[in-house]
C-alpha positions as CSV (number, residue, x, y, z in Angstrom):
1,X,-86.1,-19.3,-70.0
2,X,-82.7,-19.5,-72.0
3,X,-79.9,-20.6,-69.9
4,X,-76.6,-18.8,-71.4
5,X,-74.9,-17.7,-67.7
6,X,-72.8,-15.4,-69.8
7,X,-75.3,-13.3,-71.5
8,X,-77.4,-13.6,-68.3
9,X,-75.3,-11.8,-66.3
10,X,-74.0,-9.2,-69.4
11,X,-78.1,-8.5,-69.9
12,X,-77.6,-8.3,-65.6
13,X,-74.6,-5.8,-65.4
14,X,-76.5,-3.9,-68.5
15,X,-79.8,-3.8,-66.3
16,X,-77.6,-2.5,-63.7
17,X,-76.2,0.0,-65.6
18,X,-79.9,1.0,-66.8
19,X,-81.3,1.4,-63.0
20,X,-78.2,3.2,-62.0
21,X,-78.4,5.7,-64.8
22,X,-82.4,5.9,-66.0
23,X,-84.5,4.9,-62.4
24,X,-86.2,2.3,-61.5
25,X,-89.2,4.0,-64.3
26,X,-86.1,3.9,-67.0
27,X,-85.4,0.0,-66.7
28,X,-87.3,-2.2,-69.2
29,X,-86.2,-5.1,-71.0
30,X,-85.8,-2.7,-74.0
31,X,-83.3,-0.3,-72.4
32,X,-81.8,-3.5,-71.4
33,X,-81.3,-5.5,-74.6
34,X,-80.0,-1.2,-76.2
35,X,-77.4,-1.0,-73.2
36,X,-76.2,-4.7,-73.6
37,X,-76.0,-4.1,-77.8
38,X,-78.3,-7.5,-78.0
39,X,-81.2,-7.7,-80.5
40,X,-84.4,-6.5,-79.2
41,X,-86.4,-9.3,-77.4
42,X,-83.0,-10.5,-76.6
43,X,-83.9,-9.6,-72.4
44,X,-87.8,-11.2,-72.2
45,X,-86.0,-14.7,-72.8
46,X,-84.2,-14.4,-69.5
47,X,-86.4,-12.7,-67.1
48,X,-89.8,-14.2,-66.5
49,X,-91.1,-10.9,-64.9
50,X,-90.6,-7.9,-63.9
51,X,-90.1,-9.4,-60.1
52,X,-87.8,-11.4,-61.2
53,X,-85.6,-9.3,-63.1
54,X,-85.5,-7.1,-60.0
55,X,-84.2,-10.0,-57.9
56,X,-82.3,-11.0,-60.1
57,X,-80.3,-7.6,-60.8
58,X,-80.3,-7.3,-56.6
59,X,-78.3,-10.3,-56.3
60,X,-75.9,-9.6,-59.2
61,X,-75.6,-6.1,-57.5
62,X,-74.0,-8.3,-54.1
63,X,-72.0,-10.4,-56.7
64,X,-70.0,-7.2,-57.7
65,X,-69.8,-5.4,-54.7
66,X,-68.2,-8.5,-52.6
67,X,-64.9,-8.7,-51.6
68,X,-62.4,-10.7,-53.8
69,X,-61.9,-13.6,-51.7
70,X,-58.0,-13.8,-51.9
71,X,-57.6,-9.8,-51.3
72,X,-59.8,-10.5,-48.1
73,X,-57.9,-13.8,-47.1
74,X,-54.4,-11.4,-47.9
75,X,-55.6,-8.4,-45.3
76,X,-56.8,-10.7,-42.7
77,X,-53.4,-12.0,-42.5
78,X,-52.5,-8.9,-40.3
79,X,-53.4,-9.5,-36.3
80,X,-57.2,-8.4,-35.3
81,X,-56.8,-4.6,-34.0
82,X,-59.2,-1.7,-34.7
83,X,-56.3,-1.0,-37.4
84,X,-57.7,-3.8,-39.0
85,X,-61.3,-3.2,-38.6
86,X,-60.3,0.7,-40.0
87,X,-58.3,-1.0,-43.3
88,X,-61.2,-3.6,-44.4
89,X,-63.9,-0.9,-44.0
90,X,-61.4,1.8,-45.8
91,X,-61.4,-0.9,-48.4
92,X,-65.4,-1.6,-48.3
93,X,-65.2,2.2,-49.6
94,X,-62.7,2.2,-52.0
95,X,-65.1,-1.2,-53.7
96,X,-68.4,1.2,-53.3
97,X,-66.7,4.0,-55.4
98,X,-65.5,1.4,-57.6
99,X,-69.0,0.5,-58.8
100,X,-70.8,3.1,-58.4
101,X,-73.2,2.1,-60.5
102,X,-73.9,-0.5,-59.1
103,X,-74.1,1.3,-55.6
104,X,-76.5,3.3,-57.6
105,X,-78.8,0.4,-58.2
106,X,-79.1,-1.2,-55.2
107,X,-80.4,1.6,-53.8
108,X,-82.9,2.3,-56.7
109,X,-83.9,-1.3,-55.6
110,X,-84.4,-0.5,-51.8
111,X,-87.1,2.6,-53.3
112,X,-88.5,0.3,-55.6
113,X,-88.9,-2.2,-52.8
114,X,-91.2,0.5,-50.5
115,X,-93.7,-0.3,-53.6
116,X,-92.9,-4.0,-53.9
117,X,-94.0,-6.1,-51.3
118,X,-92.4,-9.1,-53.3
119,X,-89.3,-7.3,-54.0
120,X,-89.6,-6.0,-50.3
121,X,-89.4,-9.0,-49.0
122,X,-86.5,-10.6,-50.5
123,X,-84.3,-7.8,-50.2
124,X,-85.0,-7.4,-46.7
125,X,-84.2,-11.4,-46.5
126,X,-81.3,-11.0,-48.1
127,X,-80.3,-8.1,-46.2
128,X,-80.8,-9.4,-42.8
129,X,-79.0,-12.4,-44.0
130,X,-76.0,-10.2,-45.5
131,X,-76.0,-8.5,-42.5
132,X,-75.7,-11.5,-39.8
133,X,-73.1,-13.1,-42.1
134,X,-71.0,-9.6,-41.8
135,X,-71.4,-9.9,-37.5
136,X,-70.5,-13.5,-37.9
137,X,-67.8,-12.9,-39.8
138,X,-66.3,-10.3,-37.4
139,X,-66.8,-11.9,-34.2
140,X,-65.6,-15.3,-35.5
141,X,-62.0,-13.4,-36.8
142,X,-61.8,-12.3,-33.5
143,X,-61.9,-8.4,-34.9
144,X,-62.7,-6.2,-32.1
145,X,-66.0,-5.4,-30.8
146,X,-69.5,-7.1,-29.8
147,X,-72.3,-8.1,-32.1
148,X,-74.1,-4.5,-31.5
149,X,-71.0,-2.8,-32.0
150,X,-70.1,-4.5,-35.3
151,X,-74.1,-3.6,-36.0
152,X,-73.7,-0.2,-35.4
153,X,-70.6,0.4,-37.8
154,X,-72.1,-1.7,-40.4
155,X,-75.6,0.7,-40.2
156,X,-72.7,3.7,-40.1
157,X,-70.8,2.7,-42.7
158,X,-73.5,2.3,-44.8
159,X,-74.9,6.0,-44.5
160,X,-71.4,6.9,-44.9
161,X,-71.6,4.8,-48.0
162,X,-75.0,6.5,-49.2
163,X,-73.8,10.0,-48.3
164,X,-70.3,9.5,-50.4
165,X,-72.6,8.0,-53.7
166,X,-75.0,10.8,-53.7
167,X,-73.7,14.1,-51.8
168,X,-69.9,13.7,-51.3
169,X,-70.0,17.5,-50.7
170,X,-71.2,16.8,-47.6
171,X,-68.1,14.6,-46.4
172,X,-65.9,17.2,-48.0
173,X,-65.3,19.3,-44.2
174,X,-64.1,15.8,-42.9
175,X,-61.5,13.4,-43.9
176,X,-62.7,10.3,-44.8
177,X,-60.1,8.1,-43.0
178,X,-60.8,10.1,-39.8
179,X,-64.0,9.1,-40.2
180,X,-63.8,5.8,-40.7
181,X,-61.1,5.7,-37.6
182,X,-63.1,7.5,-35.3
183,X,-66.4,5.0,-36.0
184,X,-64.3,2.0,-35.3
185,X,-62.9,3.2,-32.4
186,X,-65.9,4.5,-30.8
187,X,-68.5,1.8,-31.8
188,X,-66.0,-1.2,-31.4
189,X,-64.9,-0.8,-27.8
């Protein structure tokens, strides 16, 4: 397996860009080496299998969509308050809508991992590991709420998430920053 981390993770964000537009059915190495303009052959030197790209492109889809480290440091300056809690999940949105793309592949991935036990497995790993880090995170800053709580608007959030990606008509009767105030104040007590 070649070992450039550059054109790893361009071949990566072009796989992305493939699952996100074409399916999980659209994404061979092919469509990958067209979308990242390489020669053709260019992806099977990277990706051992099919598995592995998929693991690969779901943990290149966490790269992109996690917070820039200094912008995170910069808002948790401000004291721990649901205002707080509101502003970093106001700003978990605002990254989703960024990349939607790659929003659009990581949930291509979860399908694709109903018919993968491999790939069902790992993502669900990660997940769950994704997802304790997120509770830890909160309850160690001394943001508001309980473990549950901070469970519950994460599992919100994240429909909120799915429904703004794929049918933002149906958010259009409700303001999105009502929304996102009235979860944290209701399931962060």
């Amino acid at each position: 397996m070649r070992q450039n981390p550059a054109r790893r993770t361009a071949l990566l964000d072009a796989a992305i860009d493939v699952l996100a537009g074409e399916g999980s059915r659209g994404l061979t190495l092919r469509a990958i080496d067209k979308q990242a303009g390489v020669p053709t052959g260019t992806a099977s030197n990277y990706f051992a299998n099919r598995d592995d790209l998929l693991a690969q492109v779901m943990r290149r889809t966490r790269e992109r969509l996690t917070p820039d480290p200094e912008a995170l440091a910069e808002t948790m300056k401000q004291a721990p308050s649901h205002e707080l809690v509101a502003e970093l999940m106001r700003q978990l949105l605002t990254r989703m809508r960024n990349d939607r793309a790659g929003n659009l592949a990581m949930l291509e991935l979860r399908l694709e991992a109903t018919r993968r036990a491999d790939l069902n497995a790992e993502l669900s790993g990660f997940l769950t590991e994704e997802n304790r880090e997120i509770v830890d995170y909160h309850v160690n800053a001394g943001l508001p709420g309980d473990r549950t709580g901070v469970a519950l608007l994460y599992f919100a959030m994240s429909g909120l998430l799915v429904d703004d990606l794929t049918a933002p008509a149906l958010l259009e009767p409700y303001p999105i920053d009502d929304l996102i105030e009235q979860m944290v104040n209701r399931l962060l007590r």
